[in-house]
Every structure is written in structure tokens, then in C-alpha cells.
N, C-alpha and C positions, 0 to 999 in steps of 0.2 A: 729147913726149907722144905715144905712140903707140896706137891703140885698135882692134881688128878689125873692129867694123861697129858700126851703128845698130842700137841695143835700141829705140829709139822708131821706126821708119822701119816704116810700113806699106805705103812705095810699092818696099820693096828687095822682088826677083824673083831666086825662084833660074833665071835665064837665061845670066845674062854674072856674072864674078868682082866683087866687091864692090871698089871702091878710093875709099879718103879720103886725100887730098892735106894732107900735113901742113908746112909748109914746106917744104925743098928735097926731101925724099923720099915715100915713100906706100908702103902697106903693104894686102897685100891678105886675103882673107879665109882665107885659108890661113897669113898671118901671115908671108910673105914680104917683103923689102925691094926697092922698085921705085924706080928713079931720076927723077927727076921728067923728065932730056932723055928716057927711055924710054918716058915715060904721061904726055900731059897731052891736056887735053879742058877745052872752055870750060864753068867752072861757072855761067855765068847762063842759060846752055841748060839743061844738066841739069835745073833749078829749074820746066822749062814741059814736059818729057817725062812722059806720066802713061800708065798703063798702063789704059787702060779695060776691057780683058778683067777688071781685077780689082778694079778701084773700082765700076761701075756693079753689079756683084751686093753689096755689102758697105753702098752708097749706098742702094740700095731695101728693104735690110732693117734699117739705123737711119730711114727714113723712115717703115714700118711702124711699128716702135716705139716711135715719135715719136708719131706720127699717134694710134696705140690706146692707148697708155699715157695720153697730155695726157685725151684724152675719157672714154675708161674708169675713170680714179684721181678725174678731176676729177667725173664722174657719182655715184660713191659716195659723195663726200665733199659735194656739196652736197645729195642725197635724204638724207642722215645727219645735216644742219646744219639741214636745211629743214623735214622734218616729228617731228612732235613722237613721234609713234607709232616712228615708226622708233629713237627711241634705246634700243637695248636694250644690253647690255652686250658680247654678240656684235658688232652690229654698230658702236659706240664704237670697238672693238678691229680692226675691218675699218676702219674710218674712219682708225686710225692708221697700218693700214699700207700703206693709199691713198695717205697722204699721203707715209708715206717711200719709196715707187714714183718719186709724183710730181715728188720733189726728185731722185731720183736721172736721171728722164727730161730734164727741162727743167736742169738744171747738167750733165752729165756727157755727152749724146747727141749735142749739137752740136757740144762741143770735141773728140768723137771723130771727129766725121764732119771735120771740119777738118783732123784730122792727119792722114787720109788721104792729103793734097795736098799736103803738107810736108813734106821730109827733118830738117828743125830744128823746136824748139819755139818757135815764132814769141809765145806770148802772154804774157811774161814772167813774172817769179818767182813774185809771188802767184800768178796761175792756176794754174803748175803745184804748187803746194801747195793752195790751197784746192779745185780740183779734187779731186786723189785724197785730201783730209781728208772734202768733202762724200759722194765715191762711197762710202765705208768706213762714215760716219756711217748715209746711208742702209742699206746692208748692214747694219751691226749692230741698226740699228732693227727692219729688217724681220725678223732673226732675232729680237731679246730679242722683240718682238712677238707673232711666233707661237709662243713657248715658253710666253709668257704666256698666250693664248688656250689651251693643252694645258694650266695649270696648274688655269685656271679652269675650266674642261670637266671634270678630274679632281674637283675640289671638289664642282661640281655634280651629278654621277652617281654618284661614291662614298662620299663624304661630303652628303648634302645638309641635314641639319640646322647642320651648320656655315657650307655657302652660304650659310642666309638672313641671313648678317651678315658673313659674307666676300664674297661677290659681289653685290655689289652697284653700282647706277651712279657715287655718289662712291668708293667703290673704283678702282671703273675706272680715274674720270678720273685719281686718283691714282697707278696703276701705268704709265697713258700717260704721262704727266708724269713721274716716275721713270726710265722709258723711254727717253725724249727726253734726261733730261739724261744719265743715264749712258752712252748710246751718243754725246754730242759729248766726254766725257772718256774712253772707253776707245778710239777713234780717233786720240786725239793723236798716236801715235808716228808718226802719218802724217806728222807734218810735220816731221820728223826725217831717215825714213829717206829721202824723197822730196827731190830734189834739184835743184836749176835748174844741169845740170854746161857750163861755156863747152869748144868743140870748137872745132875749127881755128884755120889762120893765114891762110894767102893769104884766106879766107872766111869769119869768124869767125861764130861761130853757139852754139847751146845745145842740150842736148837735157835730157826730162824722164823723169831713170830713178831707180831705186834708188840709195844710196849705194854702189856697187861700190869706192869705194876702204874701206870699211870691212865687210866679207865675215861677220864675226861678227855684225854688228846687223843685217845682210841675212838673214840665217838666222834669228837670234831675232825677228825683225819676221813674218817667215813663219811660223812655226814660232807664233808668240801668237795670228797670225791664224785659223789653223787650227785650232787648239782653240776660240778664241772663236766663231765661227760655224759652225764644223761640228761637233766631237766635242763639247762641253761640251752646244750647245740638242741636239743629236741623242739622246744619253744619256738629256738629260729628256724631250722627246719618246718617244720609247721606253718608257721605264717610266710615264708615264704615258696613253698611248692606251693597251698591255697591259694595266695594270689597269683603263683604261673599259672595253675588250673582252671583259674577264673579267667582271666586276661587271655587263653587257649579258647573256653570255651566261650567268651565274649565277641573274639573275631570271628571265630568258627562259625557264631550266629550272624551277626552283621555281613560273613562272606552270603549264606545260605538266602539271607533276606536280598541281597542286590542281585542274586543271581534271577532270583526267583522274579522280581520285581521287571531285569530285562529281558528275563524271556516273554510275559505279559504285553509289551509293548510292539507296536508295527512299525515296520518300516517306513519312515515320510513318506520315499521316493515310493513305496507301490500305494499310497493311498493319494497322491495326486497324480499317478497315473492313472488310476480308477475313475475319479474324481474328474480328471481333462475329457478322459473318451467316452465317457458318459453322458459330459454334460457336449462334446462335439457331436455323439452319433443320437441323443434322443433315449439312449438303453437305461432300463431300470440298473439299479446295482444288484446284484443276483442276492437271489431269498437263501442262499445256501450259506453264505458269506460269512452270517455272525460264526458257525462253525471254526470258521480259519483265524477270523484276525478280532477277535471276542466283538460284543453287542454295543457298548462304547465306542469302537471304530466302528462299525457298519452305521449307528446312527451318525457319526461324524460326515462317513461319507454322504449318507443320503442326504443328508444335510447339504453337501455342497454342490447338490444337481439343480440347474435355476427351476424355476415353475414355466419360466418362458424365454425362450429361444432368441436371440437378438436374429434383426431381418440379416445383417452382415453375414452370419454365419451360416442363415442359410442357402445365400448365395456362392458359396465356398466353390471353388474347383471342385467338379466329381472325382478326379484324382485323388485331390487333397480326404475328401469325406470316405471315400473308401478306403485309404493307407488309414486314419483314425477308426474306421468301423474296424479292418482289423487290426488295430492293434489293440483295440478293446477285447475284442473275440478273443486274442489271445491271451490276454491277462485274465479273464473272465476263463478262459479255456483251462489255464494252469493255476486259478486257486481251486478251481473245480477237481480237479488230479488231487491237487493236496488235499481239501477236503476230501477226501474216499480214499487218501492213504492215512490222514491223519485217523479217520471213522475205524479202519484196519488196526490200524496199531494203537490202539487207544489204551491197550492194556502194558501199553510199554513206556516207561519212562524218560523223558528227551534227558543229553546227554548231561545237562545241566541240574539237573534232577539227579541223577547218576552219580555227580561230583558233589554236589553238597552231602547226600546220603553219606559217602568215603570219607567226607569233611566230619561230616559228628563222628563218624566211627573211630577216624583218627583220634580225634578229639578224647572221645571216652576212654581211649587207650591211652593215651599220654596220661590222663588224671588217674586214672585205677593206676600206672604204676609210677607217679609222683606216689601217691598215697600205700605203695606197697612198700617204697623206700623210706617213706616213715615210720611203717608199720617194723619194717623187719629190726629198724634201726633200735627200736625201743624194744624188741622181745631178744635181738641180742646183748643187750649192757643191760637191762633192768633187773634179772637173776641174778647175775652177778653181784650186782653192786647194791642192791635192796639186801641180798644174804649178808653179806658183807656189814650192813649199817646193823639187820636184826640181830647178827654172832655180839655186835661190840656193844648192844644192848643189852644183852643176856637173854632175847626173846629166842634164838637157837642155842643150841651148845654149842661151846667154842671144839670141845672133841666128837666126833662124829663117828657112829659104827650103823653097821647094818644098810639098809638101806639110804639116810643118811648120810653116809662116808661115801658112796657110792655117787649120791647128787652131789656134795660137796666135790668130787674128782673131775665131772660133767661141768661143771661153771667152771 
């Protein structure tokens, strides 16, 4: 059994030629045959040789992760469990995918930082299967998760008469629980494709890789993973922030248009009060006018001044025709103020004007970061799991040095 290099070894360095000692001969990473009186070297050394140039940067950023993820997933999840106020349906849905953060932190960060320091898979069969069953589970949680939070967000915004019986907090818990279980059965393959494979002779040992002796399930195992967590939630994702974004900037418009529509319009009550003492005292309606209440009302009014006087009203009480003359005066007195404060402030925006402006602004914010939570969504899982489909195709190397091993430790 001959095999090029360690797919699991994150202590291999592109420095010096790769060589695994296989009984009497050994084969190097070019895939040459080396005689063992040619090459040999004590393997219980090799085992204490650790490259610190490239563990201690690799070691302080699963410490980080460690560190922020255990405080950070575990803070949410107890202010969510703790007060009553806080359970909202939002945050239920942040609470679940705390928790599949949290599972992924405390199973999965340790055992990696572990392999750093090990050419073999020192923690036997289970580990290495419930390990990448548990890593996947969590993945998949966290994506059906937040597909689910986009579905329920769509419901609420677009549909909202239907919300108030679809979204709701037994809802919730029901799609988390749904959640849960479906994401520990659609990870199974994990414990299939994932293999405890025995390596060497002179120094028997294990390593924890794919099934490479069966190259088609390698493929289709990639290839499921990839549409499961990335193309499938991505798609719905997409179509639905597009149409909360649309249906945002839809109202946004229609608020913007009624607002604008009744600031345009006049008051009834001052245009037949205009209208009354104009047509009691004889008075033109003032030339100043279209100014105040636009060019459609002022013809409106003058529209309703008679041509001719009835004889009744000219014999009115002199009381009565002076209380009418002023009250004209004054109407006529106070759009006059307005006209010459409106002429003043003409460069200033009424307050309605003000608020729809805040209304698009809003607006274009909510849409740029719908569209920012797509975007990051697809530049986090797309490296990963594209590398992933191109290794089991053979378009990468399955062993990785140089720079390389370095991206491959980064995904």
C-alpha cells in the first residue's frame, strides 16, 4: 500500500520532500520509489519536531475563537432563556443558532487544534466520525436557521395578515425543533464518507480523511454538501430579502407620494372662508394668493366671488358688514404673513418633505444590508465548499504545501 502524503497532517511544510516509510521501501511526494538503505531517519523524532513558525499563528486564532464564540453564543443563549421580554421570535431563531455556533465551538476547536501536533489521527474511530458528523450538523443548523429567519422576515413584511398565525412563538419553537432534527439526518453521510483509514508498517498509525478509495461517493458526498448549504439556502435567501426589499422600497414610495399629494392640497374651511367674505364685503381675493394655496385653489376661489351682489345683502346690518369686512381683512391679513414667510423660507424643506427624504434613506439602508447578508453569506461557505467539491475532483491536490496548505488551514 502505497500513498503520496498526509491529507490530514497540518504539521507537513512545503520545505523538504514529503516521505512515508512503508515497509522495506517509501515513496516520496512526487511519487517516486525510494529504498529504505537510501532514506531512513528515526520516526520517534520526527513525532517531537513541530514547526512553530506555523502553529503558534494557527494556535492564537482557534484560541480567539474559542475564547469569543464559548462567551459570545453562550451570552445570547442565556439573556434569551433568562428574561421573559426578550423571547421574541427573532430572537428564539438567534437563540438557535447560538446554540449551533456553540456546539460547533466546544466539539470541533479543540480536536483541531490537537491535530495540529499530530502527523496521525491519534483519537480513534468514533472521534473521527462523530467529530465531522457533529461539524456538518452544526453547519447545516446554522444555514436551515438562517433560511428560516429570511422565511419568516418575508412573511412578516410581505404578507403580514398572514403572519399573525404563521409567525408566531409556538411556531417558532416548532421550526427550531424541525431544524434540529432535520439537520442530525441530513448530515449522515458524514459517517460514511469519513473514514478511520490504518497507514503504515514499521509505525502503524491512522489517519482521518475522506473515503479516497471510493472516488465517486467522494464526489457525490461534495457535490450534496454544496447545494445543501450553499446553493439551495442561498437561492431562498435571495428571493426572499429581494422581495422584503422591494415591498420596503414599494411603501416607502406610496408613503412619499400621499405625503407629498396632502401637503398640495388646502384647507376647505379657509377657502370658503375666503370665498364667504369676499363675496359679503365686495373684496377681490388678493393677487398674492396663488403664492400660498397653489393656482388651482386661487382660480377656485375667484371662481366663487358672484359677478353681482343680491339687493338682500346689501342691505345687511352695518354691524353685521363690518364683523365680515374684518374677518376678511383678517384672513386676507394672515395668508399675507404666510406668503412672506413662506417667500423667506423657500429654501427650506416642510417637515413632510423632511420625513419622506428619512423614508428613502431608511429604505436604501435596510436594502444594502438585506443584500450585504447575502452577500457575506455566499463569500463565507463558497471557499470552503467549492475547495472542497475541486480536492474530490482532482482539479486541487488532495495534499497541500506552501502556500497552499496555508489556504487550505484558512477555510
Amino acid at each position: 500500500m502505497t500513498m503520496s502524503a498526509v491529507n490530514g497532517d497540518k504539521r507537513l511544510t512545503g520545505h523538504d520532500p514529503i516521505f512515508l516509510l512503508f515497509g522495506n521501501s517509501s515513496v516520496n511526494d512526487e511519487g517516486n520509489t525510494i529504498a529504505e538503505d537510501d532514506y531512513d531517519y528515526d520516526i520517534d523524532s520526527s513525532f517531537d519536531n513541530y514547526d512553530w513558525a506555523e502553529l503558534i499563528p494557527a494556535v492564537v486564532v482557534y484560541s480567539f475563537v474559542l475564547l469569543l464564540g464559548i462567551s459570545g453564543n453562550g451570552l445570547i443563549i442565556f439573556t434569551t432563556a433568562r428574561y421573559r421580554r426578550l423571547k421574541t421570535i427573532t430572537n428564539i431563531f438567534l437563540a438557535s443558532l447560538a446554540s449551533a455556533d456553540l456546539l460547533l465551538v466546544i466539539v470541533c476547536v479543540p480536536v483541531n487544534v490537537a491535530k495540529l501536533f499530530s502527523f496521525a489521527w491519534t483519537f480513534g474511530v468514533f472521534l473521527c466520525k462523530f467529530v465531522h458528523y457533529m461539524q456538518n450538523v452544526s453547519a447545516i443548523c446554522s444555514v436551515l436557521t438562517l433560511t428560516a429567519m429570511s422565511i419568516e422576515r418575508y412573511y412578516a413584511i410581505v404578507h403580514p395578515m398572514r403572519a399573525q398565525y404563521l409567525c408566531t412563538l409556538s411556531q417558532a419553537r416548532k421550526v427550531i425543533t424541525a431544524t434540529w432534527i432535520t439537520s442530525f439526518v441530513l448530515a449522515t453521510p458524514t459517517l460514511w464518507i469519513q473514514v478511520h483509514l490504518p497507514v503504515g508498517v514499521r509505525k502503524p498509525a491512522f489517519w482521518c480523511v475522506r473515503d479516497w478509495d471510493s472516488p465517486i461517493s467522494w464526489q457525490i458526498y461534495e457535490l450534496y454538501m454544496l447545494v445543501l448549504v450553499l446553493v439551495l439556502p442561498l437561492s431562498i435567501m435571495a428571493v426572499t430579502y429581494g422581495a422584503i426589499g422591494r415591498e420596503v422600497w414599494r411603501v416607502t414610495y406610496l408613503r412619499s407620494s400621499m405625503t407629498n399629494d396632502t401637503n398640495t392640497e388646502v384647507v376647505p374651511a379657509v377657502a370658503e372662508v375666503v370665498a364667504s367674505s369676499s363675496a359679503a364685503t365686495g373684496n377681490d381675493i388678493p393677487s398674492d394668493l396663488p403664492d400660498v394655496v397653489g393656482p388651482e385653489t386661487n382660480q377656485k376661489l375667484n371662481g366663487a366671488v358672484p359677478e353681482r351682489i343680491p339687493i338682500g345683502r346689501l342691505t345687511t346690518a352695518g354691524s353685521q358688514r363690518e364683523a365680515s369686512t374684518g374677518k376678511a381683512n383678517s384672513v386676507k391679513g394672515s395668508m399675507i404673513r404666510k406668503n412672506k414667510r413662506h417667500s423667506s423660507s423657500a429654501n427650506r424643506l416642510p417637515p413632510a418633505s423632511q420625513r419622506a427624504q428619512a423614508d428613502h434613506k431608511t429604505a436604501r439602508q435596510v436594502v444594502k444590508m438585506l443584500v450585504a447578508v447575502v452577500i457575506l453569506f455566499a463569500v463565507c461557505w463558497s471557499p470552503y465548499l467549492i475547495d472542497n467539491v475541486l480536492t474530490s475532483f482532482a482539479f486541487l491536490p488532495n495534499t497541500r504545501t506552501g502556500p497552499m496548505k496555508h489556504m487550505k488551514m484558512a477555510l
